[in-house]
Every structure is written in structure tokens, then in C-alpha cells.
N, C-alpha and C positions, 0 to 999 in steps of 0.2 A: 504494500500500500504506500501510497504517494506521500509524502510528508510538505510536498512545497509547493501543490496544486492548492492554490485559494480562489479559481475562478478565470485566471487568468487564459486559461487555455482555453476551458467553456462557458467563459462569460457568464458564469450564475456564481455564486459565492458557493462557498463547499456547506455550510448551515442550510440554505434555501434548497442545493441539489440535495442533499442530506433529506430533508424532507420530501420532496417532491420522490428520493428514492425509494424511499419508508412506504409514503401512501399507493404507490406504485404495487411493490412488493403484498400489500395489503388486499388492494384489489382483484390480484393476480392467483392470490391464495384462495381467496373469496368464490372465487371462477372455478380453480381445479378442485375443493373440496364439493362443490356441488356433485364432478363427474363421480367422487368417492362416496359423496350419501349415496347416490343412485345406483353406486354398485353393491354396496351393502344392503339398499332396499331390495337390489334383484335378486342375493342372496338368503336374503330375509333375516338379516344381521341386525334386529331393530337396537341394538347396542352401541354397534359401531356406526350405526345411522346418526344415532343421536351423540352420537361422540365427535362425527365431525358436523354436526350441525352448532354447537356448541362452539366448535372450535370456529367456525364460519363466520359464525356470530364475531366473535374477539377481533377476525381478521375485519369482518364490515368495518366495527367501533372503529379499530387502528385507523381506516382507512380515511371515516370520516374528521376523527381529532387532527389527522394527519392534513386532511384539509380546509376544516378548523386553522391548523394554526397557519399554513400556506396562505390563506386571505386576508390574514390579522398581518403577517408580515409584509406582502405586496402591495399591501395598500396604506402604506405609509410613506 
């Protein structure tokens, strides 16, 4: 990992891509645990259903605080 990248290369500050990478990553989780409920519902796994529904959940929240805080910062 980069120690001297602060934006300079892609022009967003490393806090702001830092975010925008987090929410990113959130959303992204969000998507492939659905393909995971729905293969444990075909299973009839209603455990692990509700295990990554659960977890789905956490990644939504991440994604929204995540862009939560992305708008309180840009708009300043």
C-alpha cells in the first residue's frame, strides 16, 4: 500500500476515495449476498438464509452511513 498517494494522482483526496471505496465495497456485498440467500433458499437452508440476510442488512446500513457521510463532506 501506497504511503505518498494523497490524491495527487486521482485527484480525490485519499479520506473522500477512502469513502467512496467503503460505500462501494458495501453495495457490492449487498448484491452478491442476495445470489447467497437465494441459494440457500433453493437449498432450503432457512439458517443460512437468514444468516446472510442479516449480514445484507449490515452491508445496506454500511453503504448508506457510507453515503451519509460522502454528502456531508462534498458539500462543503
Amino acid at each position: 500500500m501506497s504511503t505518498t498517494e494523497t490524491g495527487g494522482v486521482t485527484g480525490t483526496s485519499d479520506l473522500d476515495y477512502d469513502i467512496l471505496w467503503f460505500t462501494e465495497a458495501c453495495l457490492s456485498n449487498a448484491l452478491r449476498l442476495e445470489g447467497y440467500i437465494q441459494d440457500a433458499e433453493r437449498a432450503g437452508d432457512q439458517e443460512l438464509a437468514d444468516f446472510f440476510r442479516r449480514a445484507q442488512h449490515e452491508s445496506r446500513k454500511g453503504a448508506e452511513q457510507g453515503k451519509q457521510m460522502l454528502a456531508r463532506r462534498l458539500s462543503v
